[in-house]
C-alpha positions in Angstrom: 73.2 79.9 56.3 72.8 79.5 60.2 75.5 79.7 62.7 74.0 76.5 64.1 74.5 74.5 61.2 78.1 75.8 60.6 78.7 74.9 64.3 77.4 71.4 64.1 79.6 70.9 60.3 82.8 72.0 62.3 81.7 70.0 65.1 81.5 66.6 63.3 85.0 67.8 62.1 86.4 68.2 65.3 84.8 64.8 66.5 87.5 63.2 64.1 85.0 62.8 61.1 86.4 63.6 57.9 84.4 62.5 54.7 80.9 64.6 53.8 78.3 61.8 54.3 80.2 61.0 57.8 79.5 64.6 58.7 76.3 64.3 57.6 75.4 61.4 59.4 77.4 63.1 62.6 75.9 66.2 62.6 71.9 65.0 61.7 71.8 67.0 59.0 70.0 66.9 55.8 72.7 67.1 52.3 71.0 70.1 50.9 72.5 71.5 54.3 75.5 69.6 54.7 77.2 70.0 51.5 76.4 74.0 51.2 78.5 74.7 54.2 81.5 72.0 53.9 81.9 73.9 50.3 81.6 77.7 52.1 84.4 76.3 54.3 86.4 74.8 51.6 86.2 78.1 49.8 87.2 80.3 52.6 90.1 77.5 53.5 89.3 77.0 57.0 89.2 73.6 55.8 91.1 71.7 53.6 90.5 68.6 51.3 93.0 65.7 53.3 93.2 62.5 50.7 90.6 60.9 48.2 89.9 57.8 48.7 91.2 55.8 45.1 90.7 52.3 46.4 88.0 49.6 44.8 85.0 51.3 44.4 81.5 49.4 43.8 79.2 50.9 41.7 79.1 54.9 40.2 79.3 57.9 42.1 82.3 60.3 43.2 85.4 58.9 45.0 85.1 60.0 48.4 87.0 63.0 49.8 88.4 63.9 53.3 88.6 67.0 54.8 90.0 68.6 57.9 91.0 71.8 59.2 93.8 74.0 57.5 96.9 74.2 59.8 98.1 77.4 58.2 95.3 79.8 58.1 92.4 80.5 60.8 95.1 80.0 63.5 94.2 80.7 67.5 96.4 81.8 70.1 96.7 81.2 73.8 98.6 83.0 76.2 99.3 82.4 79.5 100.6 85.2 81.7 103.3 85.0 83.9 105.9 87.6 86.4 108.4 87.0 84.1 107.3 85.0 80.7 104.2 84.0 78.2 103.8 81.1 77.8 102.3 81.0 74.2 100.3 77.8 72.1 99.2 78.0 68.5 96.6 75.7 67.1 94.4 74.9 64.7 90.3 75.5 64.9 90.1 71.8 65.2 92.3 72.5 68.1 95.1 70.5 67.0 98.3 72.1 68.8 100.5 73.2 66.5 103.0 73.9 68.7 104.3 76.1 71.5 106.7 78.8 72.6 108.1 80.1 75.9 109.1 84.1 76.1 111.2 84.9 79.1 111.8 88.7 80.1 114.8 90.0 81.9 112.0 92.4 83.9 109.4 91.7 85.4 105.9 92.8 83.8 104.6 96.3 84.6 101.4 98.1 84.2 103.7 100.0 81.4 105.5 97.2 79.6 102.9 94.4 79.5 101.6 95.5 76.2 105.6 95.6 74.9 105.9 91.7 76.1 102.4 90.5 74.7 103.7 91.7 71.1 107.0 90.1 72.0 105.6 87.2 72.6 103.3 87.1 69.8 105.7 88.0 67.1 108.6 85.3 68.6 105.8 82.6 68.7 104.6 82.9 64.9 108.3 83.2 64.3 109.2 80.2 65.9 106.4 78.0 64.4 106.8 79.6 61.0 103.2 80.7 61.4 102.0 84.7 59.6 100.8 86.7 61.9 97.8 87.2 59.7 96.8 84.1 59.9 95.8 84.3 63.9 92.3 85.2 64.2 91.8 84.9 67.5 94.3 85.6 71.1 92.8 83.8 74.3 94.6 85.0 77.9 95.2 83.2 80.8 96.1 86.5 83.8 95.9 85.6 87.0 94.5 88.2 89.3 91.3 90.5 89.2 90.0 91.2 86.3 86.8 93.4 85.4 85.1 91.6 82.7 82.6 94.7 81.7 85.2 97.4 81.5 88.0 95.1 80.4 90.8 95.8 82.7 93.3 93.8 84.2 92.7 95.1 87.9 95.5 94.0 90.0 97.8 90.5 89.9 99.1 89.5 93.4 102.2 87.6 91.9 103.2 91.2 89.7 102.3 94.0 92.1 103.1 96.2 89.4 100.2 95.0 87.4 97.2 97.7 88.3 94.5 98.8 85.9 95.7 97.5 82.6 93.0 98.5 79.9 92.6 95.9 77.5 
């Protein structure tokens, strides 16, 4: 299946649409395409089945079902850098905020601890929210200062002078 069409499912999703022929109609797919790829996602539990709608139906066919993303697995994590804490926000791929979690240091960051605080911060956070660790698939970071994009380092960070050629 194509990464376009997977994007525009999770899109729909994200656009607050919930039931398959809304994402359908949402995304300008076709069903044969549709349907395929919200059952690939249901499979791998990136997203979940919400309610089922048991009200007065008219006519035959399924009840409809409602989906949305899974708020315990396929989990992304922000971090924002700081002197002397991370700030740190969970959320879901339908980027629902799960919640958040402030790590404060005693020391300032260094070029030789900064890797020691980014677990620190990690672990407290999925701690805090209850989250597994496994679960995260992704780790975003917000540094301020130079950084070298092509040879991923952190080059230098005017508020932590001791921040200077951290290889990521």
């Amino acid at each position: 299946m194509r990464h376009k069409t997977y994007l525009r499912v999770i899109n729909a999703l994200k656009a607050g649409v919930s039931s398959k022929r809304g994402i359908q109609d949402h995304s300008g797919l076709s069903w044969g395409s549709c349907s395929p790829v919200i059952n690939n996602l249901l499979s791998q539990e990136v997203i979940v089945n919400l309610k089922v709608d048991y009200g007065k139906k008219v006519g035959k066919g399924r009840r409809t079902r409602h989906f949305g993303f899974n708020r315990k697995n396929h989990l992304l994590m922000g971090m924002a850098i700081d002197a002397d804490h991370i700030n740190t926000c969970i959320a879901s791929l339908g980027n629902e905020r799960l919640g958040s979690h402030l790590t404060k240091f005693s020391e300032s960051l260094s070029s030789e601890n900064v890797f020691q605080k980014v677990t620190k911060a990690f672990k407290q956070t999925a701690e805090k929210l209850s989250v597994d660790p496994e679960n995260i698939h992704c780790i975003s970071f917000s540094i301020p200062g130079a950084v070298d994009v092509d040879r991923n380092i952190w080059q230098y960070c005017e508020r932590v002078p001791a921040i200077k050629d951290v290889k990521f």
